[in-house]
TORGUPA-686104 format. One line per 3 residues: number of its first residue (from 1); their letters; for each residue x negated, y negated, z of C-alpha. Coordinates in Angstrom, 1 decimal, decimal comma. Each point is the difference from the previous one (the first is absolute). Last residue first. Layout:
# TORGUPA-686104
NUM	A	X/Y/Z | ...
# end
This chain:
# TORGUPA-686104
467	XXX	-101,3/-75,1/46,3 | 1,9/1,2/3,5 | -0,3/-2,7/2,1
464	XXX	-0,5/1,6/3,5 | 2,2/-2,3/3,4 | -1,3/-1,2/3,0
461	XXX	1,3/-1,8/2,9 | -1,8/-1,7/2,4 | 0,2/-3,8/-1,6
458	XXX	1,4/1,0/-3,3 | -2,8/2,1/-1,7 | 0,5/1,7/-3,9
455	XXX	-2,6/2,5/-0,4 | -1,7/1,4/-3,4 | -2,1/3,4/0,1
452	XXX	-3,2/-0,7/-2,0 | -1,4/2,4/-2,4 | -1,4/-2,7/-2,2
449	XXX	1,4/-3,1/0,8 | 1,8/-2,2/-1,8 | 0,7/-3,3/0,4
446	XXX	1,1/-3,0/2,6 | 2,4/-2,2/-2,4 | 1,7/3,3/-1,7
443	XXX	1,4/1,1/3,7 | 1,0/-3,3/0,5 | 1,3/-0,4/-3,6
440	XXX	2,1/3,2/0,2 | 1,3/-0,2/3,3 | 2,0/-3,1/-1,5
437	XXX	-1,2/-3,4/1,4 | 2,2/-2,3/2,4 | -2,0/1,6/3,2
434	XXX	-2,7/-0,8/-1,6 | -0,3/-3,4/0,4 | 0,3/0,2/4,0
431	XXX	-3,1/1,4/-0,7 | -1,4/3,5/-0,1 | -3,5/1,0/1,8
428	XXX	-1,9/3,1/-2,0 | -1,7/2,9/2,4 | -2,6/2,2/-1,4
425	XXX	0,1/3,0/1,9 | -2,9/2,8/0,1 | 1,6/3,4/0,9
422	XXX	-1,4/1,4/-3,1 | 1,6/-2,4/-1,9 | 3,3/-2,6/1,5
419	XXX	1,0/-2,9/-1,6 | 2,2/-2,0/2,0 | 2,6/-2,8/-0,8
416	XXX	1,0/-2,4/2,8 | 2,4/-2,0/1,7 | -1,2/-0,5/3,7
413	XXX	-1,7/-3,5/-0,7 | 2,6/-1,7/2,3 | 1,0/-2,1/-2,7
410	XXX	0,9/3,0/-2,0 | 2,0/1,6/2,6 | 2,1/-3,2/0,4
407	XXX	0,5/0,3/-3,8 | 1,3/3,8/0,6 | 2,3/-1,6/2,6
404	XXX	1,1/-2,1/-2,6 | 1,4/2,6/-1,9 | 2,1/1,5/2,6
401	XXX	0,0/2,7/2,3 | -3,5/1,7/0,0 | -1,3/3,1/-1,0
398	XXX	3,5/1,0/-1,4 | -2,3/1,4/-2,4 | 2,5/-0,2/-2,7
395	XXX	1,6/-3,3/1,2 | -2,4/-1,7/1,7 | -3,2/1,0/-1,4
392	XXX	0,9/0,3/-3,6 | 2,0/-3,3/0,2 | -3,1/-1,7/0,7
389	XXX	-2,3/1,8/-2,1 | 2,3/-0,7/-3,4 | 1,2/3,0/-1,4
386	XXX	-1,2/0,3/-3,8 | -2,4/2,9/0,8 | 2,8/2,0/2,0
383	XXX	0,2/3,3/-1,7 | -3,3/0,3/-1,8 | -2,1/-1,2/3,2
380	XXX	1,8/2,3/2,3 | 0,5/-0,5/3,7 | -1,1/2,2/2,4
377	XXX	1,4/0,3/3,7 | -3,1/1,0/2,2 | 0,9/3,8/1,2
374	XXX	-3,2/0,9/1,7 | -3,3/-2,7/0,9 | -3,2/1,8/-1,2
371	XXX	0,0/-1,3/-3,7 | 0,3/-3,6/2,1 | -3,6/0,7/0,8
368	XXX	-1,2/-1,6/3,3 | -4,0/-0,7/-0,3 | 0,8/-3,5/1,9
365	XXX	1,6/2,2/2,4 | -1,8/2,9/1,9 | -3,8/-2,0/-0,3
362	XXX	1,4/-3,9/0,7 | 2,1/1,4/3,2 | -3,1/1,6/1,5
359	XXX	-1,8/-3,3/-0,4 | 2,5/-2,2/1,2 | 0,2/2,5/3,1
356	XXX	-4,0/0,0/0,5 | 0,3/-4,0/0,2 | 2,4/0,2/2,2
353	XXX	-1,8/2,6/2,3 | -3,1/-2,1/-0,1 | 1,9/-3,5/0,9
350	XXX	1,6/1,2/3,4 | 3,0/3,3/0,3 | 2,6/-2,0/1,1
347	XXX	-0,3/-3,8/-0,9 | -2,4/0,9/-3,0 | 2,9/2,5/-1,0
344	XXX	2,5/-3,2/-0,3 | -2,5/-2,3/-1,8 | -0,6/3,2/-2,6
341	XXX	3,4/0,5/-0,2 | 0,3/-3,6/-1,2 | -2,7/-0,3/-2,0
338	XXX	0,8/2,9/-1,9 | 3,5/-1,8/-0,5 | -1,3/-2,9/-1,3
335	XXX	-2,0/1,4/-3,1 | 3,3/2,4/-0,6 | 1,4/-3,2/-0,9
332	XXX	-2,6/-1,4/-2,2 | -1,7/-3,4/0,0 | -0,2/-2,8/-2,4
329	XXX	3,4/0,7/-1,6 | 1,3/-3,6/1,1 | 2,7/1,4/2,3
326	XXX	-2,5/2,3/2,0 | -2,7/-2,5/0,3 | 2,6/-2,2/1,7
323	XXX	0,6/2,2/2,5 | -3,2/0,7/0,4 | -0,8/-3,7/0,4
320	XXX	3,6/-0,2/2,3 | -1,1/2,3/1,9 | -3,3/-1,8/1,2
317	XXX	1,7/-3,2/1,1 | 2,6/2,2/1,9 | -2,5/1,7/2,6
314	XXX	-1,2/3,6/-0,2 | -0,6/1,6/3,0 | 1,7/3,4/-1,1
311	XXX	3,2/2,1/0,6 | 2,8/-2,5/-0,1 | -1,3/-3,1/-2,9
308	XXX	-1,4/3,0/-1,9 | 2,8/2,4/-0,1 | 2,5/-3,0/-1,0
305	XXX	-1,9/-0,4/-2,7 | -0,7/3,7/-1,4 | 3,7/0,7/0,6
302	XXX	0,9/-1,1/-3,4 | -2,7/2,4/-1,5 | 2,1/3,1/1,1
299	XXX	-2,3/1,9/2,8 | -1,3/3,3/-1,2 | -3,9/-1,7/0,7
296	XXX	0,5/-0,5/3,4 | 1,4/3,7/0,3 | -2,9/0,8/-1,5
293	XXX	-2,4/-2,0/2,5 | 1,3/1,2/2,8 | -0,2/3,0/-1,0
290	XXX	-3,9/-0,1/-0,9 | -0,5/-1,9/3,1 | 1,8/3,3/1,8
287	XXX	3,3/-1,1/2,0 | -0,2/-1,0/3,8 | 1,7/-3,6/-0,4
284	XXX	2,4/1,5/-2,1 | 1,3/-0,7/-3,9 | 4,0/-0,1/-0,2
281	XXX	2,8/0,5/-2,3 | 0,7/3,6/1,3 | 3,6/-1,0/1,1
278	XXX	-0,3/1,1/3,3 | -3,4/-1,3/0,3 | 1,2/-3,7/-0,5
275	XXX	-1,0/-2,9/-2,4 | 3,2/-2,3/-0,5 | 2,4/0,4/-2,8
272	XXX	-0,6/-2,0/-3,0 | -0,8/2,7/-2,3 | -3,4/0,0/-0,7
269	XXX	-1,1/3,3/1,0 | -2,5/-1,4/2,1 | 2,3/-1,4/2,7
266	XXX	0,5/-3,2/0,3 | -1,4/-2,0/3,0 | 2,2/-1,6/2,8
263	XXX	-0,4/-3,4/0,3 | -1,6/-1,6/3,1 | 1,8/-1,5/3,2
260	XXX	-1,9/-2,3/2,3 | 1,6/-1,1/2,9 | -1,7/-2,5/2,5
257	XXX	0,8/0,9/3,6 | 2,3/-1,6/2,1 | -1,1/-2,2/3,3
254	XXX	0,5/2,1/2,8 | 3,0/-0,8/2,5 | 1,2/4,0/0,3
251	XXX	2,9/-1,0/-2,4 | -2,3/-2,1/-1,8 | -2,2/3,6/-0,7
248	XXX	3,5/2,2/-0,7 | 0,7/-2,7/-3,0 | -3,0/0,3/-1,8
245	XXX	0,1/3,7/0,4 | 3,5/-0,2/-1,3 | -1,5/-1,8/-2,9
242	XXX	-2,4/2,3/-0,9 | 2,6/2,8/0,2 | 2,0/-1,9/-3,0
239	XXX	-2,9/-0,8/-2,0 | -1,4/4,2/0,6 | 1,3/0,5/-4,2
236	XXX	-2,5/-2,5/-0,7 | -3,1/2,4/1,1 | -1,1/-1,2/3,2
233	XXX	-2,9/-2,7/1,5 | 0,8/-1,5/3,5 | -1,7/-3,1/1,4
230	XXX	-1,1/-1,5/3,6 | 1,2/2,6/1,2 | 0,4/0,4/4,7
227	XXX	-1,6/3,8/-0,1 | 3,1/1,0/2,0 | 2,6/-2,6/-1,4
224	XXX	-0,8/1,2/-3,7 | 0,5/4,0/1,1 | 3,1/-0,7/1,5
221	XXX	1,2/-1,2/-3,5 | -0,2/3,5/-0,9 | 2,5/0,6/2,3
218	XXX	2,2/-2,7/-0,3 | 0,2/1,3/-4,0 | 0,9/3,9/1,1
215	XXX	3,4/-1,7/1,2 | 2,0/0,5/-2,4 | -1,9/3,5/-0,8
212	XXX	0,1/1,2/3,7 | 4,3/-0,9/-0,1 | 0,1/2,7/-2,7
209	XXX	1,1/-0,4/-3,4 | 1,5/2,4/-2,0 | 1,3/0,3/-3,5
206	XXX	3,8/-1,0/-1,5 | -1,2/-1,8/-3,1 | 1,0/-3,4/1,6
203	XXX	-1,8/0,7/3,3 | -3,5/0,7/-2,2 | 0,7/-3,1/-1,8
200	XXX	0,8/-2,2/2,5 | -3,4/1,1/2,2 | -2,5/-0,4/-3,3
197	XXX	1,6/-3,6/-0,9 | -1,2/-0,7/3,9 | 2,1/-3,4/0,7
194	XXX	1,5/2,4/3,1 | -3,4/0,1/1,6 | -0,4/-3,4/0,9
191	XXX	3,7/-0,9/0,1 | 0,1/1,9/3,3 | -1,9/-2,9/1,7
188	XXX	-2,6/1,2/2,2 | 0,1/-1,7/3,1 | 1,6/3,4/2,0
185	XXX	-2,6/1,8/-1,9 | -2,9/-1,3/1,9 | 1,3/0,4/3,4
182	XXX	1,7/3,4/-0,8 | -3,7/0,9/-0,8 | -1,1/-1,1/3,2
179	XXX	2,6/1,5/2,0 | -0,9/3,4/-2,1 | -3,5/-0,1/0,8
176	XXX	-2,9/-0,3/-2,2 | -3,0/2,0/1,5 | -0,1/2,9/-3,0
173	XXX	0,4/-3,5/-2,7 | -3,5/-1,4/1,5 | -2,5/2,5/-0,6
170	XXX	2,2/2,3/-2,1 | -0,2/-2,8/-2,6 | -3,5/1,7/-1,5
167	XXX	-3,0/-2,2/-0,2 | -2,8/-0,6/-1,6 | -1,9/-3,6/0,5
164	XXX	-3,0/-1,3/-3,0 | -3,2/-0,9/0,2 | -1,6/3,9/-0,7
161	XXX	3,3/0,5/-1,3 | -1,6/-1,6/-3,2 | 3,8/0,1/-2,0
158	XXX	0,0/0,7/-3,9 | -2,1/3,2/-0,5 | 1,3/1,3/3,4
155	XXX	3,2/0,2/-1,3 | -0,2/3,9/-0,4 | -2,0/0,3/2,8
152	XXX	2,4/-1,0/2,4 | 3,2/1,2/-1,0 | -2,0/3,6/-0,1
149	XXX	1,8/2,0/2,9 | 2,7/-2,2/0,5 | 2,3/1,8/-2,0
146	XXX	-0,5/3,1/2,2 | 0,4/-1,2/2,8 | 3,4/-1,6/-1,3
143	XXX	1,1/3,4/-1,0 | -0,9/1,6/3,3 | 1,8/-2,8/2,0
140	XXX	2,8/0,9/-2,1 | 1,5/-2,3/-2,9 | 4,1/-0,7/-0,4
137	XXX	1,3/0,5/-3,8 | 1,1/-3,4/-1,0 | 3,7/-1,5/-0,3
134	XXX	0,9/-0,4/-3,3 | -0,6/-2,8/-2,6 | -3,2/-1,3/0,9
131	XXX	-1,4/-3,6/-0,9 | -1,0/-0,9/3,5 | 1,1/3,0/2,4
128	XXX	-3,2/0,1/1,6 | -0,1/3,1/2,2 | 0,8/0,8/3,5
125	XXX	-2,7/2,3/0,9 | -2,1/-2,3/-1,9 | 0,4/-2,6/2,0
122	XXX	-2,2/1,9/2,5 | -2,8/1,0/-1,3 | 0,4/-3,0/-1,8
119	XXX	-4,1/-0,6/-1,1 | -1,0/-3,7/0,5 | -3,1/-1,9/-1,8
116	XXX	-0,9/-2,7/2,0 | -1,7/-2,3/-1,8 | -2,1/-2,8/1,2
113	XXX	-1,0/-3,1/-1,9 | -3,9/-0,8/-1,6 | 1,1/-1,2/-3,4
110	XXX	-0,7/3,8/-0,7 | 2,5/1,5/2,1 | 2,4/-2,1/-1,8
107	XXX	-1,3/1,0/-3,4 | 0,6/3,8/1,3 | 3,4/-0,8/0,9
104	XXX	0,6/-0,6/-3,2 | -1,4/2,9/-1,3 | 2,2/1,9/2,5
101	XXX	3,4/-1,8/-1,1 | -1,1/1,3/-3,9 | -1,3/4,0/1,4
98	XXX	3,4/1,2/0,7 | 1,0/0,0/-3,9 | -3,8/1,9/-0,5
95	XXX	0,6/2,3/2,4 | 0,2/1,5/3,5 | 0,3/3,6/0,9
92	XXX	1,5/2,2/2,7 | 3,6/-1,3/0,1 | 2,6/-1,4/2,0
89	XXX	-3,0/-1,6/2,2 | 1,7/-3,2/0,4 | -2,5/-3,4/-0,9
86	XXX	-0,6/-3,1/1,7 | -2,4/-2,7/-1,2 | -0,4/-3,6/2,7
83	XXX	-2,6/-2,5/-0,1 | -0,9/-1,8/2,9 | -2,2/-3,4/-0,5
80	XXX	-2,3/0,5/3,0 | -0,7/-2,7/2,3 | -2,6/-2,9/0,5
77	XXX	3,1/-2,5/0,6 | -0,5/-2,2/-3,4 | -0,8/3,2/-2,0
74	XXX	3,5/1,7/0,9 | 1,4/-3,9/-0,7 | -1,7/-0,2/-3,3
71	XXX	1,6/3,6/-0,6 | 3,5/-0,5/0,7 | 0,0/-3,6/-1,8
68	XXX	-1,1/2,0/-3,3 | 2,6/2,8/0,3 | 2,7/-3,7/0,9
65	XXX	-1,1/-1,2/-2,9 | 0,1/3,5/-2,0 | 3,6/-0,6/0,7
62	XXX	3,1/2,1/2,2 | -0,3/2,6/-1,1 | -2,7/0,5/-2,4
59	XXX	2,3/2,3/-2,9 | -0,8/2,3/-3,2 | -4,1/-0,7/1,0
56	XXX	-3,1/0,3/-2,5 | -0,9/-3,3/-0,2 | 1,6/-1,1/3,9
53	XXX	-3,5/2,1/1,0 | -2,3/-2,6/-1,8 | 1,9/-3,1/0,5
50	XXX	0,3/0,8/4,4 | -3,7/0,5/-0,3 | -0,8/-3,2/-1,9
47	XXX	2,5/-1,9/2,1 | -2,2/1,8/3,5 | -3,4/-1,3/-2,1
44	XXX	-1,7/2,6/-1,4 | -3,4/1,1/1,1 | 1,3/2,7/2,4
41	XXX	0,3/1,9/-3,5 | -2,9/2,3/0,3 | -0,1/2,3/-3,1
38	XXX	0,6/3,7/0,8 | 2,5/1,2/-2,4 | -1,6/-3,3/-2,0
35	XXX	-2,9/3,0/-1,2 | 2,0/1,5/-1,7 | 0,8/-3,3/-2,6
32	XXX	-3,8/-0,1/-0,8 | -1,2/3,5/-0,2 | 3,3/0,7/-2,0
29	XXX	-0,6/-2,8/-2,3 | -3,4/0,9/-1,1 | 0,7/3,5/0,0
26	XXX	3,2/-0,5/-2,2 | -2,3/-2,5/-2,4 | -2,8/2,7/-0,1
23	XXX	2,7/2,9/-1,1 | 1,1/-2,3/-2,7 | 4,2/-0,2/-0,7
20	XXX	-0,5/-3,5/1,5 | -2,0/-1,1/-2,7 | -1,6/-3,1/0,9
17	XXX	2,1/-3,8/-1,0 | -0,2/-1,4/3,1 | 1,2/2,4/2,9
14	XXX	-3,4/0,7/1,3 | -0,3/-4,2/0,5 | 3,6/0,4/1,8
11	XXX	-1,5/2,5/1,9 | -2,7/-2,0/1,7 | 2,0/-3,0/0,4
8	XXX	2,8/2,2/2,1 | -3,0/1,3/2,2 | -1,1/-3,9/0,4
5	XXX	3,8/-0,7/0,6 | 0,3/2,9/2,8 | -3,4/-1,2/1,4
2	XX	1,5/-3,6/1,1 | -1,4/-2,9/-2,2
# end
């Protein structure tokens, strides 16, 4: 048995049945599941390598065969198994959406391979045009410098650069001469570049593109050729550069690297578009545990999955138990999420400063009274005691935008009725059964209370029940 599946055994005992909302069951796990961030991997065979990345991957071009050929044959000839991360300093900080091709890279550099982790000092003067609508501003020297400054550190959490290369693309790209580069481009087919959706689109709607941008993926393959890849891990939105870079290594008679795309994380807020600091949906690599952790926390529940299988070392098998746990009503939501932020301020801050953030986020919260919260909608016993809940919530509430949405709630256990006294809440879980009920006979089936404030909660909204 390799140590991954003796660390997976471990947890999935902790998983059985114990209360995962417990602070001892989140420490227990935590210790465990932290401590794979630096959990030799060399132990797996090259098909249980090439399995364990292809998990978490969008695309393994060509197959996790040939990823598992490539590194029996690295093994075979005493060499090391090369594996390439580049990133353009357009910005001075990383985070949590850059962080998922990095943690894979981290499992690599675990099994014993060789990353190179390349800054474009260079390419960045250019500027990836993946995904961009409009032409990008061009960077100085100075604002590159300045990027740089803390690329290092701020990843340092996931990549030991102690065994690990970094380089900037100045090295080689300064010494690349034009005859060369016509060389290369001349067996370049057009066709590349002009299947980019992101090129036809920005020539359709009448904005520029410059001759640097077409060409800015021959560049960055450049980099690929230099350090001779063995593999190369990008966001998916990079699949189209990958694959130049594959084709820019035959070109110059190397055998093509293995590409490894991942997805590209949600952002916090929930709304399908992808984390990004211009758009404030983001949690950074340098951010305070206790931010981190709130931020963690603010997170919609349906990105609680996805968050897991991108940001910790969590493996499918134990997913699917919590998972599970979630649907049968044996664990809580909000239960999950704590043990997500604290896995991702573990990985940043270490196992004290997580367990200080859950801590710090137990005392401002759990004490949270909904008195305090300004302009809740109210809804009035008297007027609307023969409504039925569902209809209530969806149509008066407009909480959410049908009836069986309110069901779906229900089954999620985040339909609920909340006493509140003194600042001491007494929370009450609704069924799907209740959303058929009038207001009356839920409110009726829980009793009175003294003094008590009444609360209507739909998922994260909150409405008073004025008795």
């Amino acid at each position: 048995m390799s140590r991954l599946s003796e660390s997976v055994t471990r947890v999935m005992h902790i998983l059985d049945g114990a209360d995962l909302g417990a602070d001892y069951t989140a420490a227990q796990l935590l210790s465990e599941t932290t401590a794979r961030r630096s959990l030799d991997l060399s132990d797996l065979s090259p098909e249980e390598q090439a399995a364990l990345v292809e998990g978490r991957a969008n695309h393994l071009i060509p197959s996790a065969a040939v990823l598992a050929e490539k590194i029996e044959a690295a093994q075979a000839a005493g060499r090391p198994f090369v594996v390439k991360y580049g990133i353009d300093p357009t910005s001075p900080d990383v985070h949590l959406g850059h962080a998922v091709p990095i943690i894979i890279a981290s499992r690599f550099q675990r099994m014993g391979h060789h990353v190179v982790f390349i800054i474009g000092d260079v390419t960045a003067k250019i500027g990836d045009p993946s995904g961009r609508s409009s032409d990008r501003p061009p960077l100085t020297d100075e604002d590159i410098a300045r990027n740089l400054s803390g690329y290092q550190q701020q990843v340092t959490p996931f990549i030991d650069f102690e065994r690990a290369d970094l380089r900037f693309n100045g090295e080689w790209l300064n010494k690349v001469t034009l005859p060369e580069l016509v060389g290369v481009l001349a067996r370049v087919p057009v066709s590349m570049s002009l299947q980019r959706e992101d090129f036809r689109t920005r020539l359709a709607d009448g904005h520029g593109l410059s001759v640097a941008e077409f060409v800015y993926s021959v560049v960055m393959a450049w980099d690929s050729v230099a350090i001779d890849a063995d593999v190369e891990l990008g966001g998916v939105d990079q699949l189209l550069n990958l694959q130049m870079c594959r084709k820019v290594m035959e070109i110059s008679e190397q055998d093509p690297e293995v590409v490894i795309t991942t997805p590209l994380i949600e952002g916090t807020d929930g709304t399908g578009t992808k984390m990004s600091k211009s758009k404030g949906n983001y949690v950074g690599l340098t951010a305070s545990p206790d931010d981190v952790y709130g931020r963690l926390m603010s997170i919609p529940d349906h990105l609680t999955e996805p968050y897991l299988q991108l940001l910790t070392e969590w493996t499918d098998d134990e997913i699917r138990v919590v998972t599970k746990r979630l649907e049968e009503g044996t664990a809580h939501p909000m239960a999950i999420k704590r043990i997500l932020a604290g896995e991702v301020v573990a990985a940043l801050h270490g196992l004290d400063a997580a367990a200080a953030a859950r801590a710090e986020f137990t005392a401002r919260f759990s004490k949270r009274s909904f008195a305090d919260t300004q302009n809740l909608p109210v809804i009035s016993l008297k007027d609307h005691a023969e409504d039925t809940l569902g209809a209530l919530i969806s149509r008066t509430l407009d909480f959410a935008p049908s009836i069986s949405a309110v069901r779906r709630v229900a089954q999620q256990k985040g339909l609920r009725l909340i006493r509140e006294s003194n600042r001491d809440q007494q929370p009450t879980p609704l069924t799907e059964a209740s959303v058929q009920q009038t207001l009356g006979e839920v409110v009726g089936e829980i009793g009175a209370l003294e003094g008590a404030e009444l609360y209507l909660k739909v998922g994260r909204k909150v409405a008073r029940i004025d008795v």
